[in-house]
HTML snippet that shows the backbone in 3Dmol.js (N, CA, C, O; Angstrom):
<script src="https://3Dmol.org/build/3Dmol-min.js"></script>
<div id="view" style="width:600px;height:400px;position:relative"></div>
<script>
const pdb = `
ATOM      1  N   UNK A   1       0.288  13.861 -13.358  1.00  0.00           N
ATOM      2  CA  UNK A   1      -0.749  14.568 -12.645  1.00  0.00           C
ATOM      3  C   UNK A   1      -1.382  15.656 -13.503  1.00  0.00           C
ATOM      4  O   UNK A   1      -2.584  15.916 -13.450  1.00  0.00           O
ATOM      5  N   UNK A   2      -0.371  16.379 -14.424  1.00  0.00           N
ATOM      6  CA  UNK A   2      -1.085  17.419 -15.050  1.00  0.00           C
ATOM      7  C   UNK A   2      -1.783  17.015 -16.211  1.00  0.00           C
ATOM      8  O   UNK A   2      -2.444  17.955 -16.653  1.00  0.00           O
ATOM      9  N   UNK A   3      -1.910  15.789 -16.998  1.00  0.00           N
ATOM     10  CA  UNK A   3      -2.803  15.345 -17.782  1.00  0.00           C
ATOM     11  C   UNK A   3      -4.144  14.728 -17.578  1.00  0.00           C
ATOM     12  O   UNK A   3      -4.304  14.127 -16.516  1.00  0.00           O
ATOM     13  N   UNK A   4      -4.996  14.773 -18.308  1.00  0.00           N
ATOM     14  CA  UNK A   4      -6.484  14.370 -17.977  1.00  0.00           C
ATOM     15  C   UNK A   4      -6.130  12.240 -17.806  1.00  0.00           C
ATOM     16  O   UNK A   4      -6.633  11.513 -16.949  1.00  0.00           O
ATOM     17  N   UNK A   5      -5.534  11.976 -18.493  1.00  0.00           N
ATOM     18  CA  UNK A   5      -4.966  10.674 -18.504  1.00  0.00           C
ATOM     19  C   UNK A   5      -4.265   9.944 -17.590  1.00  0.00           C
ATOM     20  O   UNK A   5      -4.491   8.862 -17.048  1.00  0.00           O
ATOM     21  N   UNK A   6      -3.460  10.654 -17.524  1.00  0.00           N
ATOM     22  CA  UNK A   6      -2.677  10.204 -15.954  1.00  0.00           C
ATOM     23  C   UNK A   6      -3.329   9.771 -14.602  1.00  0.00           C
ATOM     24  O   UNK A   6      -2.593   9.204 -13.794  1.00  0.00           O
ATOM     25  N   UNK A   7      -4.506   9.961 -14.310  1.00  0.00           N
ATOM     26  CA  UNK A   7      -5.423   9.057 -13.604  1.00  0.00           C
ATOM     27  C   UNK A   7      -5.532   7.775 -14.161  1.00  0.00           C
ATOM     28  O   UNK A   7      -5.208   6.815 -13.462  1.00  0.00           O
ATOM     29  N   UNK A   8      -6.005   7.574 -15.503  1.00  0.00           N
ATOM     30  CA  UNK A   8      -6.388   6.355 -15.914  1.00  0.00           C
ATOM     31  C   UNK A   8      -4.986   5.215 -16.145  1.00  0.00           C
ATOM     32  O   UNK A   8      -4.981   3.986 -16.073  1.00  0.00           O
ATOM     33  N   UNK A   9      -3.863   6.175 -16.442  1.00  0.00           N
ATOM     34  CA  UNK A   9      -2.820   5.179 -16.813  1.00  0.00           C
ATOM     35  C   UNK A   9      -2.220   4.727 -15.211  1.00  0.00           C
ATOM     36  O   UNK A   9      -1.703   3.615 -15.109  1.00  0.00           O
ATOM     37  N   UNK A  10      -2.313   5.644 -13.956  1.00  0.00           N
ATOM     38  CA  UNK A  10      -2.294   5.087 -12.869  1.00  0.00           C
ATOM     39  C   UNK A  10      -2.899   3.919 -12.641  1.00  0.00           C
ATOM     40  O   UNK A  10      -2.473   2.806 -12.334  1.00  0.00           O
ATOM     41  N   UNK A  11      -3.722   4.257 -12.795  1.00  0.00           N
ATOM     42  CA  UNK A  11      -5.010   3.058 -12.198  1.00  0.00           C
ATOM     43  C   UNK A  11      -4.760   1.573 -12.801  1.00  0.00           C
ATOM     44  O   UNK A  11      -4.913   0.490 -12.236  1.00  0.00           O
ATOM     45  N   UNK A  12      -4.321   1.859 -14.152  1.00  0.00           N
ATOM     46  CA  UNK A  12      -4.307   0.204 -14.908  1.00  0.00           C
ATOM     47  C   UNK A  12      -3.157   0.208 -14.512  1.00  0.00           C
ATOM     48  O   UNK A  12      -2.790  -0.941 -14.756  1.00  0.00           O
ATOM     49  N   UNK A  13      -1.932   0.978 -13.843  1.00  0.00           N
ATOM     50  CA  UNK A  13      -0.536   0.336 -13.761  1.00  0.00           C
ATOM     51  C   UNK A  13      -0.455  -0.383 -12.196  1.00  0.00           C
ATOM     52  O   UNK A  13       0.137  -1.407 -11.855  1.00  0.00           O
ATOM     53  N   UNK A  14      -1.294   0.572 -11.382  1.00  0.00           N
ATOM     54  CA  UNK A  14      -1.171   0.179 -10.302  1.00  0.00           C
ATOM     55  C   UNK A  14      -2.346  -1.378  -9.902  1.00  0.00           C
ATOM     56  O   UNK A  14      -2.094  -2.108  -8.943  1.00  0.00           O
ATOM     57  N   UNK A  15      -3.741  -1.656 -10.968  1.00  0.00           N
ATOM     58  CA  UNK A  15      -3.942  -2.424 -11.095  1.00  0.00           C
ATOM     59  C   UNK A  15      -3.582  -4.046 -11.326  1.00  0.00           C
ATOM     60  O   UNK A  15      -3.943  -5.109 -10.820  1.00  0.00           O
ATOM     61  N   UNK A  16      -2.542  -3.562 -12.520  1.00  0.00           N
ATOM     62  CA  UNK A  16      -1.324  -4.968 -12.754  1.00  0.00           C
ATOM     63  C   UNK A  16      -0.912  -5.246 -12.118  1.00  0.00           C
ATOM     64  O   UNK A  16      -0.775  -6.441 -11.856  1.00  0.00           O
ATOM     65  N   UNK A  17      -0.260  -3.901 -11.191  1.00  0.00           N
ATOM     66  CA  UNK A  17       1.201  -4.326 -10.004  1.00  0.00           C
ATOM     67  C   UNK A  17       0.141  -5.313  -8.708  1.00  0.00           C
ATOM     68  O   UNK A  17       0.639  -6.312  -8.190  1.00  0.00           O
ATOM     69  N   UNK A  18      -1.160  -4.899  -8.368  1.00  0.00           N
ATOM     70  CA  UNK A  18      -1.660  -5.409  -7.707  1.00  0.00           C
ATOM     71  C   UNK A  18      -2.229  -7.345  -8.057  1.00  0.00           C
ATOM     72  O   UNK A  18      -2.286  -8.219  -7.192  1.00  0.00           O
ATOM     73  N   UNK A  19      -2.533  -7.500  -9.410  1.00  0.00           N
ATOM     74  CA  UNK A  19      -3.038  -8.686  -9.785  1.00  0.00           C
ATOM     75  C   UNK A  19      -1.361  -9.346 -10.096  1.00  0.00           C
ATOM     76  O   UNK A  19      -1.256 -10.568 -10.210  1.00  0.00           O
ATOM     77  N   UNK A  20      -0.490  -8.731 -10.182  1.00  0.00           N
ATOM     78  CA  UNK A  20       0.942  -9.726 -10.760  1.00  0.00           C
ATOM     79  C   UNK A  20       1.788  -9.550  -9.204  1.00  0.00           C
ATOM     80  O   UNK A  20       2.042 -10.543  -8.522  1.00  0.00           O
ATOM     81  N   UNK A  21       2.083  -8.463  -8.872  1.00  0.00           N
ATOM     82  CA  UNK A  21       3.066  -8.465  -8.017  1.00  0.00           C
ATOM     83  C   UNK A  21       2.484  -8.365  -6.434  1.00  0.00           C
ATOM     84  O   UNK A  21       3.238  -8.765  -5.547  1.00  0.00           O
ATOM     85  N   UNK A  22       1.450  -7.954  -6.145  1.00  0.00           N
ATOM     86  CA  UNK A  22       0.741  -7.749  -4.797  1.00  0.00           C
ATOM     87  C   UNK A  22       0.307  -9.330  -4.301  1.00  0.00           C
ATOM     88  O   UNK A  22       0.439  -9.769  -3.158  1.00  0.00           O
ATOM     89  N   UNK A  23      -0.100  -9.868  -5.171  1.00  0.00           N
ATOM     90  CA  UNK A  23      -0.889 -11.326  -4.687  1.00  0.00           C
ATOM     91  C   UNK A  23      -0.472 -12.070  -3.575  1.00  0.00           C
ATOM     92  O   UNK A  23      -1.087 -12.465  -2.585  1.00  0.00           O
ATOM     93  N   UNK A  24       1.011 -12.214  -4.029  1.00  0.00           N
ATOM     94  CA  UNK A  24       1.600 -12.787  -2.691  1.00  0.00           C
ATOM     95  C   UNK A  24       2.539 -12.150  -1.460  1.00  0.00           C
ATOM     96  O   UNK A  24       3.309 -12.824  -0.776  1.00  0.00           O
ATOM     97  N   UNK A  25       2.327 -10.790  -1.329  1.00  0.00           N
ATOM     98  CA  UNK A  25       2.405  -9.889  -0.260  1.00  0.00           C
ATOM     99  C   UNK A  25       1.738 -10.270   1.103  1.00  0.00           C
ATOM    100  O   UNK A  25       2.320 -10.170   2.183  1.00  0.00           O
ATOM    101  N   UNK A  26       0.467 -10.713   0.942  1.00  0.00           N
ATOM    102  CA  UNK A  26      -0.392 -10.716   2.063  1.00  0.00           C
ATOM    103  C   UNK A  26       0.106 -12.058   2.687  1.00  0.00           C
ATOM    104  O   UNK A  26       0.223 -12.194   3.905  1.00  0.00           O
ATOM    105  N   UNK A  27       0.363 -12.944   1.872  1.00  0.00           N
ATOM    106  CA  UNK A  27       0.818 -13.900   2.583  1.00  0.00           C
ATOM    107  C   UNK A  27       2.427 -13.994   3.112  1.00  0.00           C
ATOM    108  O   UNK A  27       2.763 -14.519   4.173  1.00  0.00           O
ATOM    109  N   UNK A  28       3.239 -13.440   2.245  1.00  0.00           N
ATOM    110  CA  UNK A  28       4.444 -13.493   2.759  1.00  0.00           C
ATOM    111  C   UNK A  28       5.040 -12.535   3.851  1.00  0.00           C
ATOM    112  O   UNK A  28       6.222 -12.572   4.192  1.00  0.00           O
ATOM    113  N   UNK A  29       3.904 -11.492   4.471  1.00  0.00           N
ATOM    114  CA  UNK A  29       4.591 -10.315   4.972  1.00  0.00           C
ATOM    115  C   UNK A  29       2.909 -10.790   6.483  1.00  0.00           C
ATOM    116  O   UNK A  29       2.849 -10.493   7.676  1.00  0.00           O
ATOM    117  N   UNK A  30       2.415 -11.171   6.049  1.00  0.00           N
ATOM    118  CA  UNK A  30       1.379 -11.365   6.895  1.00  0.00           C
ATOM    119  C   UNK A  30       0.322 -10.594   6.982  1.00  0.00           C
ATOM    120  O   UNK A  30      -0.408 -10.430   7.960  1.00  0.00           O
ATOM    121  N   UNK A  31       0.243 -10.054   5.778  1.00  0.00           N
ATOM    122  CA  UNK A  31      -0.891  -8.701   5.506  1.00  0.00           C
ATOM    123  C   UNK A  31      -2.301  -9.672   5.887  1.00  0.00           C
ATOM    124  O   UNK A  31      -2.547 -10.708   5.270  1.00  0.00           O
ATOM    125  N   UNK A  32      -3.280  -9.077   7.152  1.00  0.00           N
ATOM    126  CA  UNK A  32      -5.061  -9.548   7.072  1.00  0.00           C
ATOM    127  C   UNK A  32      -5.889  -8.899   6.263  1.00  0.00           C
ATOM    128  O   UNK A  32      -6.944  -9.310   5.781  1.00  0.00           O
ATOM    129  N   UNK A  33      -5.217  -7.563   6.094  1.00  0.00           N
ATOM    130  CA  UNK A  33      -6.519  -6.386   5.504  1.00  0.00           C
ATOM    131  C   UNK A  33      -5.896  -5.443   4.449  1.00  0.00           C
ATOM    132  O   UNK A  33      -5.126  -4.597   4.904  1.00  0.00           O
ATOM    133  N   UNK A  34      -6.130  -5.451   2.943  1.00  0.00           N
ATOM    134  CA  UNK A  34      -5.308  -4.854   2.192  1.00  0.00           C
ATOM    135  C   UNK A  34      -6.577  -3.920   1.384  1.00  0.00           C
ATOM    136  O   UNK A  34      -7.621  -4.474   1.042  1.00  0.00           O
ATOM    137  N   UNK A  35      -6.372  -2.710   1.184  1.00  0.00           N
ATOM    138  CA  UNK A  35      -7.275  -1.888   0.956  1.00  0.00           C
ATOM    139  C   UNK A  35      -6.535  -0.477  -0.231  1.00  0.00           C
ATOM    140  O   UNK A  35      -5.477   0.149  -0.166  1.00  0.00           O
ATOM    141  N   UNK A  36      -7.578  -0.438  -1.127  1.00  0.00           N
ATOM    142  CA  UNK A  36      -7.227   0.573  -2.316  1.00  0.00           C
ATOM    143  C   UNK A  36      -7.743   1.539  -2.220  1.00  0.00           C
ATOM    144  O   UNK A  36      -8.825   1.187  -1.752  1.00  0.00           O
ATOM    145  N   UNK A  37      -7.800   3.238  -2.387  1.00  0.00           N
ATOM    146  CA  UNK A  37      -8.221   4.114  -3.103  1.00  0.00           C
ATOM    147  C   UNK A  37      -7.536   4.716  -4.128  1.00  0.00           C
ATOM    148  O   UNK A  37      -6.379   5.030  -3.848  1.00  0.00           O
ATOM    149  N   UNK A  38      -7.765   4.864  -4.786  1.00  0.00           N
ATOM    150  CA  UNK A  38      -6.744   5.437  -5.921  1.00  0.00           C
ATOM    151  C   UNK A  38      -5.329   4.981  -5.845  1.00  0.00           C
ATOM    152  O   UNK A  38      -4.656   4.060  -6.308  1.00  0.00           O
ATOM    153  N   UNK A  39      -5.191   5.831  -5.204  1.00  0.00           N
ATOM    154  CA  UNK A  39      -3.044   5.788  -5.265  1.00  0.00           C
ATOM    155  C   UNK A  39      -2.579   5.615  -3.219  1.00  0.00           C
ATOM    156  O   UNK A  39      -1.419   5.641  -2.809  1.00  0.00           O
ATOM    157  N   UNK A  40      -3.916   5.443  -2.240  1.00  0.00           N
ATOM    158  CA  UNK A  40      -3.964   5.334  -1.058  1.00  0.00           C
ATOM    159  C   UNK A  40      -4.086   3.860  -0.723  1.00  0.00           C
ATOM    160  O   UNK A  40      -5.207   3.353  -0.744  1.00  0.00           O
ATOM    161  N   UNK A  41      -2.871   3.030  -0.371  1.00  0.00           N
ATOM    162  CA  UNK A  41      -2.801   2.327   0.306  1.00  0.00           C
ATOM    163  C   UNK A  41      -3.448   1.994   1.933  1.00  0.00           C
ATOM    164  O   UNK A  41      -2.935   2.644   2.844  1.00  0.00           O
ATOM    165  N   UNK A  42      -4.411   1.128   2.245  1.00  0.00           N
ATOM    166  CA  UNK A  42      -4.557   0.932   3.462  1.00  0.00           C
ATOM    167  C   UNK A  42      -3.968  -0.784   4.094  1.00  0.00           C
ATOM    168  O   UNK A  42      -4.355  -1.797   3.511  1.00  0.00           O
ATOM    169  N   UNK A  43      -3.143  -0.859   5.162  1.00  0.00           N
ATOM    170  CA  UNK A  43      -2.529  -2.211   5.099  1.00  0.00           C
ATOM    171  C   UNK A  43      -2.937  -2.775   6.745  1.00  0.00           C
ATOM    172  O   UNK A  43      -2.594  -1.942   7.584  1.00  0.00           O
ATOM    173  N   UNK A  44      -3.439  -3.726   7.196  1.00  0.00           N
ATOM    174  CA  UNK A  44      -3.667  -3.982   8.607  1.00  0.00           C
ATOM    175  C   UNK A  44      -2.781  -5.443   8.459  1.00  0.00           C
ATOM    176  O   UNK A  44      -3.186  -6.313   7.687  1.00  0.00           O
ATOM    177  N   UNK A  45      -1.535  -5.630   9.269  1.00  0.00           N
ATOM    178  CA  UNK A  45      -0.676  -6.634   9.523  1.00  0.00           C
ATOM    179  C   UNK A  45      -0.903  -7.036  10.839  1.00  0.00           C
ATOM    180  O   UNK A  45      -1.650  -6.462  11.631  1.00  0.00           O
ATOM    181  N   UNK A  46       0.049  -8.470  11.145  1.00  0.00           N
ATOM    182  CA  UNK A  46       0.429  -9.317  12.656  1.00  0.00           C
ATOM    183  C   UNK A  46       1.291  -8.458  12.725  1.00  0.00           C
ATOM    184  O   UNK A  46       2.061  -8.264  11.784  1.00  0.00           O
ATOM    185  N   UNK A  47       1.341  -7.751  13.879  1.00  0.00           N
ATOM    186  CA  UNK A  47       3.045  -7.455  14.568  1.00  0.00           C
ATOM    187  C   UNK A  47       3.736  -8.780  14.807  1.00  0.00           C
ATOM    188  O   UNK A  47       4.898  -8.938  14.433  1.00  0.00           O
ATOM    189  N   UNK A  48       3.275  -9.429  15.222  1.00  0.00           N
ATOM    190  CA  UNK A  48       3.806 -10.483  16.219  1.00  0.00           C
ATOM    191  C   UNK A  48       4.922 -11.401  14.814  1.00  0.00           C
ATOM    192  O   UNK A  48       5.994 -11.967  15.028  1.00  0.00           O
ATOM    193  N   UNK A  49       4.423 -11.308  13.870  1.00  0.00           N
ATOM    194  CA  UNK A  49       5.435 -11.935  12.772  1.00  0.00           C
ATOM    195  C   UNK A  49       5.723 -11.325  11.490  1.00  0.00           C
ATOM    196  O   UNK A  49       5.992 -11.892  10.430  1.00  0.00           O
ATOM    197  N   UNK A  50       5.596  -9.676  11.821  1.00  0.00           N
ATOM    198  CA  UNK A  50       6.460  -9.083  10.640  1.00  0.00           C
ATOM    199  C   UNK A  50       6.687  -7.248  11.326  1.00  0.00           C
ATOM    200  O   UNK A  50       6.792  -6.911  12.506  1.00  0.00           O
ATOM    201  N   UNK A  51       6.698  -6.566  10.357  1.00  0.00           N
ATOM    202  CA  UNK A  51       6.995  -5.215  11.179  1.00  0.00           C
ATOM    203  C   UNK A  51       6.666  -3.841   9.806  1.00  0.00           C
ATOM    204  O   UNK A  51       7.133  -4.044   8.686  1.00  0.00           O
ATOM    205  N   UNK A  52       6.135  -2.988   9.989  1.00  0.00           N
ATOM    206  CA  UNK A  52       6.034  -1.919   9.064  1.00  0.00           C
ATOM    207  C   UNK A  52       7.403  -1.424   7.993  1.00  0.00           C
ATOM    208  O   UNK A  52       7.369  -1.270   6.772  1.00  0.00           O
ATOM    209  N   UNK A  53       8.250  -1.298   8.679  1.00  0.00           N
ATOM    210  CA  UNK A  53       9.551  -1.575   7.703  1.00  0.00           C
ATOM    211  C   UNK A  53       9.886  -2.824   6.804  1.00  0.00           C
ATOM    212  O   UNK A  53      10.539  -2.825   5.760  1.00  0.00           O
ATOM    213  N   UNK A  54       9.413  -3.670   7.316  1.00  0.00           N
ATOM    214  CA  UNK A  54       9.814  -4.600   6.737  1.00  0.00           C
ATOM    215  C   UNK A  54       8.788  -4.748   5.382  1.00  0.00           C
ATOM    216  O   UNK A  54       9.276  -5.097   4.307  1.00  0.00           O
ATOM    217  N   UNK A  55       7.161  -4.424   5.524  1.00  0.00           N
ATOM    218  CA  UNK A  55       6.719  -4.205   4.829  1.00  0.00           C
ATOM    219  C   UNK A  55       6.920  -3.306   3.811  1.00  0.00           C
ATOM    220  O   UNK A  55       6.971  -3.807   2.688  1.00  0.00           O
ATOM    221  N   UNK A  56       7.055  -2.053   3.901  1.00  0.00           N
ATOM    222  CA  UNK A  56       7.448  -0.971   3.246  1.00  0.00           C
ATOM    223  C   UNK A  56       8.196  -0.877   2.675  1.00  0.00           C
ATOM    224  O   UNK A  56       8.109  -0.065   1.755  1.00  0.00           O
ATOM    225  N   UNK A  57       9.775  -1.880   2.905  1.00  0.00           N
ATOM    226  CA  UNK A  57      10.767  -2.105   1.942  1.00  0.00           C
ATOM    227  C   UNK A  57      10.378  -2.889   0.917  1.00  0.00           C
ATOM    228  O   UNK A  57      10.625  -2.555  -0.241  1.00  0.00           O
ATOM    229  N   UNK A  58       9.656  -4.144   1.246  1.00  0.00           N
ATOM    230  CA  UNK A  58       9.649  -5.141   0.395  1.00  0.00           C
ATOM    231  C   UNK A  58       8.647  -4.729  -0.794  1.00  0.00           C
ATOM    232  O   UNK A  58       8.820  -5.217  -1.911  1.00  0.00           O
ATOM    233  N   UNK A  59       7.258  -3.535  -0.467  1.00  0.00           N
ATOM    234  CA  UNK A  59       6.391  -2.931  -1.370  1.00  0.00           C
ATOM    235  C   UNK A  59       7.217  -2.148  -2.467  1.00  0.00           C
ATOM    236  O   UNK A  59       6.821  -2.155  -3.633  1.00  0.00           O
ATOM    237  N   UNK A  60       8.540  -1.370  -2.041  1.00  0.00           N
ATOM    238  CA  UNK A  60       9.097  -0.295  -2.606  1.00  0.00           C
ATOM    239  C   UNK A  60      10.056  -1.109  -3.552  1.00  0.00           C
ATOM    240  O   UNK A  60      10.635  -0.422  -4.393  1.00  0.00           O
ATOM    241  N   UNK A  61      10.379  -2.757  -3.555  1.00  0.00           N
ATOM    242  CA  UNK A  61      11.229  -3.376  -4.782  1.00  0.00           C
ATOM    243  C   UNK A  61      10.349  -3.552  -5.796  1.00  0.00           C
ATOM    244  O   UNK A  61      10.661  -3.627  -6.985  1.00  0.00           O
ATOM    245  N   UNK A  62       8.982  -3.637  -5.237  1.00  0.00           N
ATOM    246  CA  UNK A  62       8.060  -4.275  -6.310  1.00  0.00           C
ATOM    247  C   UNK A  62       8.038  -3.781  -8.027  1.00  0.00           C
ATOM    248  O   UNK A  62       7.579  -4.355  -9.015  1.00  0.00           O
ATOM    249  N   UNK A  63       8.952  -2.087  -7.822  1.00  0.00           N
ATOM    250  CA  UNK A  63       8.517  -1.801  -9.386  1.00  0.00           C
ATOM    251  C   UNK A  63       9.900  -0.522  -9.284  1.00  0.00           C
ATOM    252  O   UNK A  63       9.699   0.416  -8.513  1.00  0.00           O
ATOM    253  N   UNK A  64      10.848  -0.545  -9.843  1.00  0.00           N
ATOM    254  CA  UNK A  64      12.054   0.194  -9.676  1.00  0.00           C
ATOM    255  C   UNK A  64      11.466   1.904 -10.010  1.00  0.00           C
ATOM    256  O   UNK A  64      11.898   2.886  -9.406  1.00  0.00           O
ATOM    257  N   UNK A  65      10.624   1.941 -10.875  1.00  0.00           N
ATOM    258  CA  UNK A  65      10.005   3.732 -10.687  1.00  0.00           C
ATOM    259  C   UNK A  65       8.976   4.256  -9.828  1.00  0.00           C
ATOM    260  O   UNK A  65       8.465   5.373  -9.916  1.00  0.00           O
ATOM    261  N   UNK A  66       8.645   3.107  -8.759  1.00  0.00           N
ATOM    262  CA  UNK A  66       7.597   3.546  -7.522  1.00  0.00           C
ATOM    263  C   UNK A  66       8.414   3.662  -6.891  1.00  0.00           C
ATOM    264  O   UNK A  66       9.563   3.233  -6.987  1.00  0.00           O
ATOM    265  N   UNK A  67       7.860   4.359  -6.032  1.00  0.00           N
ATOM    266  CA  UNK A  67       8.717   4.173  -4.243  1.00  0.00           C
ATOM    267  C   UNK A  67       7.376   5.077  -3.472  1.00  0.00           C
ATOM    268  O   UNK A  67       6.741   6.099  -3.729  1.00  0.00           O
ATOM    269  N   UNK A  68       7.386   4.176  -2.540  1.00  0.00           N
ATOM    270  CA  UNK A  68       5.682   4.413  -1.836  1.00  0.00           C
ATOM    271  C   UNK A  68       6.171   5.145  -0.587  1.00  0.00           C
ATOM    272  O   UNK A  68       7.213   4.825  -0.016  1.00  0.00           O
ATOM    273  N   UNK A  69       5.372   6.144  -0.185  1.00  0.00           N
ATOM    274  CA  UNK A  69       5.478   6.761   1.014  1.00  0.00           C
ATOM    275  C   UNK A  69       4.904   5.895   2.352  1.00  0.00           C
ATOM    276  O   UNK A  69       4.230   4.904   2.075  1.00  0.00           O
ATOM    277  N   UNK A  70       5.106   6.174   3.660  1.00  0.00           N
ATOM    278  CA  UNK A  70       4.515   5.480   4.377  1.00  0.00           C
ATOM    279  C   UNK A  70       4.239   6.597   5.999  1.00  0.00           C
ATOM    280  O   UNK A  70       4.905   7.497   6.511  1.00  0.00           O
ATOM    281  N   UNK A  71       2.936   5.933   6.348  1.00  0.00           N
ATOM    282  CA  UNK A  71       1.898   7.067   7.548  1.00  0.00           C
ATOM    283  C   UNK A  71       1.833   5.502   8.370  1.00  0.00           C
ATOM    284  O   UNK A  71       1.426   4.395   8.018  1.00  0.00           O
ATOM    285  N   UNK A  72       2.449   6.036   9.630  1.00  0.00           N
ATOM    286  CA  UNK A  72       2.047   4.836  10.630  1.00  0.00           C
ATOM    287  C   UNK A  72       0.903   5.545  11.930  1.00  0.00           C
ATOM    288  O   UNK A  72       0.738   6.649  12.450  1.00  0.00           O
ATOM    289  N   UNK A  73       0.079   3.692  12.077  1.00  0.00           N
ATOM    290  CA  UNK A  73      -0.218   4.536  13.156  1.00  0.00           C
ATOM    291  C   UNK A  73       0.280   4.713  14.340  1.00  0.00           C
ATOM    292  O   UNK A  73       1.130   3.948  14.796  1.00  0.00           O
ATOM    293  N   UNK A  74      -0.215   5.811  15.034  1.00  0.00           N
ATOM    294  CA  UNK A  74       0.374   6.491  15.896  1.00  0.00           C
ATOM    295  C   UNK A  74      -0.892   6.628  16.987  1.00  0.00           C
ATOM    296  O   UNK A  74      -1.880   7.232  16.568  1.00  0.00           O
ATOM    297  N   UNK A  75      -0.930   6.141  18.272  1.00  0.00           N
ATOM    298  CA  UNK A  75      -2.031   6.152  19.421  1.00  0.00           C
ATOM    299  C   UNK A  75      -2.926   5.677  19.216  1.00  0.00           C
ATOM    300  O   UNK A  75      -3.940   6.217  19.657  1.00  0.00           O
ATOM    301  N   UNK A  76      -3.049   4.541  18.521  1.00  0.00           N
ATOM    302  CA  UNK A  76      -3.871   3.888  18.161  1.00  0.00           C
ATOM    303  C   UNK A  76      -4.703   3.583  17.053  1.00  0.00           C
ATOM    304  O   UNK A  76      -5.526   2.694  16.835  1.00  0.00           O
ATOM    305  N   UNK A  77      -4.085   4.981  16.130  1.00  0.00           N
ATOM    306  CA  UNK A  77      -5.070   5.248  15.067  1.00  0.00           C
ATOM    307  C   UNK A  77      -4.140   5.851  13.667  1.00  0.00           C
ATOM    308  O   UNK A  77      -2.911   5.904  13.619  1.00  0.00           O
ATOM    309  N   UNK A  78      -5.263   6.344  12.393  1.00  0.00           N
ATOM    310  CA  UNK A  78      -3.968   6.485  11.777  1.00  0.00           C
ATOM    311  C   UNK A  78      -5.344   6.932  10.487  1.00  0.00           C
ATOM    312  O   UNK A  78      -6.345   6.372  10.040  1.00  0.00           O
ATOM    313  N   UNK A  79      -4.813   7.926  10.340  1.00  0.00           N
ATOM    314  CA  UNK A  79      -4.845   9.049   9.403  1.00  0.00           C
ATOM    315  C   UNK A  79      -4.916   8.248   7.637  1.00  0.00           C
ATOM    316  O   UNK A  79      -3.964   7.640   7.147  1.00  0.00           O
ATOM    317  N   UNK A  80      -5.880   8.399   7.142  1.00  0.00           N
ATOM    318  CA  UNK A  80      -6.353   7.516   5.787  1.00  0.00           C
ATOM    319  C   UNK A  80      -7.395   8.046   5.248  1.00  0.00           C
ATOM    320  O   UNK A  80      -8.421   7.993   5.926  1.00  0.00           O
ATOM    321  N   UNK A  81      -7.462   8.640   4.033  1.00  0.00           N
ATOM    322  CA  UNK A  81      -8.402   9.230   2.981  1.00  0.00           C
ATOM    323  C   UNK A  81      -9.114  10.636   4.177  1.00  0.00           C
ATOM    324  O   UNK A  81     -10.344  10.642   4.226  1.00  0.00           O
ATOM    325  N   UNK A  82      -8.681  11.280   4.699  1.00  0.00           N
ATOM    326  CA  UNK A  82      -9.143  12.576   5.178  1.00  0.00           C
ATOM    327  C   UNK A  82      -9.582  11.991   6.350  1.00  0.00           C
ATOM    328  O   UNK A  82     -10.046  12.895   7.044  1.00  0.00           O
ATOM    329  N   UNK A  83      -9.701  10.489   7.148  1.00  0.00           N
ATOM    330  CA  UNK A  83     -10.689  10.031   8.273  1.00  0.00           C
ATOM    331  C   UNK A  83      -9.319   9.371   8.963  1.00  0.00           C
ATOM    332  O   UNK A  83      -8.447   8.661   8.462  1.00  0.00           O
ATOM    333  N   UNK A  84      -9.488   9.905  10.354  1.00  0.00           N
ATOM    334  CA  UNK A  84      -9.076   8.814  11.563  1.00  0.00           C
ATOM    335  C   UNK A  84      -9.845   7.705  11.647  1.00  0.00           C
ATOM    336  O   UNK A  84     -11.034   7.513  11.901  1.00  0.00           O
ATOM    337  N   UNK A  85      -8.943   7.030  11.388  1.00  0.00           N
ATOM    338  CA  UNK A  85      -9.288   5.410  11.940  1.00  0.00           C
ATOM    339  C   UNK A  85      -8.790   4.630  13.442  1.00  0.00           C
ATOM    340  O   UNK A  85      -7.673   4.137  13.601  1.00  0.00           O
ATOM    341  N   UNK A  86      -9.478   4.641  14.094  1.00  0.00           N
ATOM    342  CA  UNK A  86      -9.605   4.261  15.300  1.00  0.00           C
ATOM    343  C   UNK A  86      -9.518   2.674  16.143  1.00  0.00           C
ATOM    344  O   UNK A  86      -9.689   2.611  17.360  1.00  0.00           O
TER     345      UNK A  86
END
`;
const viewer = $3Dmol.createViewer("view");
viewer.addModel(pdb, "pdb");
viewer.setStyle({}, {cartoon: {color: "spectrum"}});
viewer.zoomTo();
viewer.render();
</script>
């Protein structure tokens, strides 16, 4: 974070992890809607055949020095890049 670089070396690492290791997420976990900002994950799943934990574990093997935080929604909606989503 405290280098001018460390944006850019994010971006191409989290890029790879997305073109090598993300690809088949959506299908195996049942992801419809998978969405990037920077380092902000946005994920819209089936309940009906998977579950937010279950997701969240299986994201957090993907790379042994990540480990991803996780914001559920809550009343319908759910808190993403400074905006309620509704």
């Amino acid at each position: 974070m405290g280098f001018p670089i460390s944006n850019n070396v994010a971006e191409i690492l989290l890029q790879d992890l997305e073109n090598t290791q993300f690809k088949q997420i959506p299908d195996e976990q049942n992801i419809t809607f998978y969405a990037r900002y920077v380092d902000d994950i946005l994920l819209i799943y089936n309940t009906k055949h998977t579950t937010a934990e279950k997701i969240h574990s299986h994201i957090n093997k993907v790379h042994p020095d990540l480990q991803f935080t996780d914001n559920f929604e809550y009343n319908n909606s759910i808190s993403f890049l400074d905006l309620l989503i509704i």
